[in-house]
N, C-alpha and C positions, 0 to 999 in steps of 0.2 A: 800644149796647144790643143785646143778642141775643133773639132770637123764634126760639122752636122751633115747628115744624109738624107732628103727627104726622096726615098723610095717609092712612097706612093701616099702621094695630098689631095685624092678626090672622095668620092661618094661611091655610095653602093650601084651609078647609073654607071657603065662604063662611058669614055670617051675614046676618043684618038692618042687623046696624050696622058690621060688622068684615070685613075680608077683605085678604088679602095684610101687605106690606111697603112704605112709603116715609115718607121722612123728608124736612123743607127746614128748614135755617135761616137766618136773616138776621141778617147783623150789620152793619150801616149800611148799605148800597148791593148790598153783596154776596152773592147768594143760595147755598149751595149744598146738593146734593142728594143723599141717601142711600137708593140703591135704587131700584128704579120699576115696583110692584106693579099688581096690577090698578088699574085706571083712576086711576092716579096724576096724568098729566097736569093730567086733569078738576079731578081734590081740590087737586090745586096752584093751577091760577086759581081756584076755589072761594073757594079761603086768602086770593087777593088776588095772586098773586107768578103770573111768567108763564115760560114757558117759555125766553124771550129774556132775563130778569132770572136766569138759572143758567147761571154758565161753567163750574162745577166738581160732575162728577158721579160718587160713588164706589157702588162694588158690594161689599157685603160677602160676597155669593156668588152663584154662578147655581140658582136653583132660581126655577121660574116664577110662584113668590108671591111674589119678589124683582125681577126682571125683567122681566114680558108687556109691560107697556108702552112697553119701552125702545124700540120702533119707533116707536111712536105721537108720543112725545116729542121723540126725533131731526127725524120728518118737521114736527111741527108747528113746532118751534123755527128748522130752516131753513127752512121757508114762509116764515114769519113776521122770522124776520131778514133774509132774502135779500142778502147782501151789508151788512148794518149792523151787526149784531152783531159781537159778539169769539166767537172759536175755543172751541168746547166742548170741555173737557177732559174723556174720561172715567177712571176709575181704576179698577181690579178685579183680580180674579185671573185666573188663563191665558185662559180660554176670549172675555175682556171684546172683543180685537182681532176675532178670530175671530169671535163671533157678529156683531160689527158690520159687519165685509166681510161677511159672508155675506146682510147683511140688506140696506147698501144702499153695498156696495162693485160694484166690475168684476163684472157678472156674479150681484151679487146679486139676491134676491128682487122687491127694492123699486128697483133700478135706473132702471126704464120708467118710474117713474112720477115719480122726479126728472128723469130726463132729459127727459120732455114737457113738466114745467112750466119747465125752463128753457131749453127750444128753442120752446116755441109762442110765437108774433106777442101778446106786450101780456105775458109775465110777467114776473115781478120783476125777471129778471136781465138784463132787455132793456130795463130803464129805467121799467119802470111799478110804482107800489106799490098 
């Protein structure tokens, strides 16, 4: 059986009920992910589905009612798998590799902030969940 998710079906104008881009769906066990618009993350455990249940994450473009959360996503899903999970795949057009080192590659944005959790005394990746 397949289950479509529409997380978020508007434009880059916020509304009341609508705003950005994302999609999930599930077909038996398998989640995967289209897009990750404003607060997508959020609407996806909302949905029931979590950040660690999506291996495969595709981008039909970069424009940031398409994408802002792709950070937010990334960080949560590896908190949260730390070592458990399987390899998140993402798919996109050119810029998909790039914005991701930029964000929490060598040197990027978000660097300090995985590397504290997985160099401090009790995180994940030092045996504690």
């Amino acid at each position: 059986m397949v289950e479509v998710f529409v997380l978020g079906g508007g434009t880059p104008t916020p509304t009341e009920f609508r705003f950005g881009s994302a999609h999930a769906l599930r077909i038996g066990e398998e989640a995967l992910m289209f897009d990750c618009g404003p607060a997508a993350t959020h609407k996806l455990v909302k949905a029931g589905l979590f950040p660690t249940q999506v291996d495969n994450l595709f981008f039909t473009h970069h424009h940031f009612d398409h994408n802002i959360d792709y950070l937010c996503f990334l960080l949560c899903r590896w908190d949260q798998a730390a070592g458990k999970g399987s390899e998140l795949n993402v798919y996109g057009p050119k810029l998909t590799e790039e914005i991701t080192q930029k964000v929490i590659g060598v040197g990027g944005a978000f660097e300090s902030d995985w590397q504290a959790r997985i160099n401090l005394p009790g995180s994940q990746r030092n045996g504690c969940s």
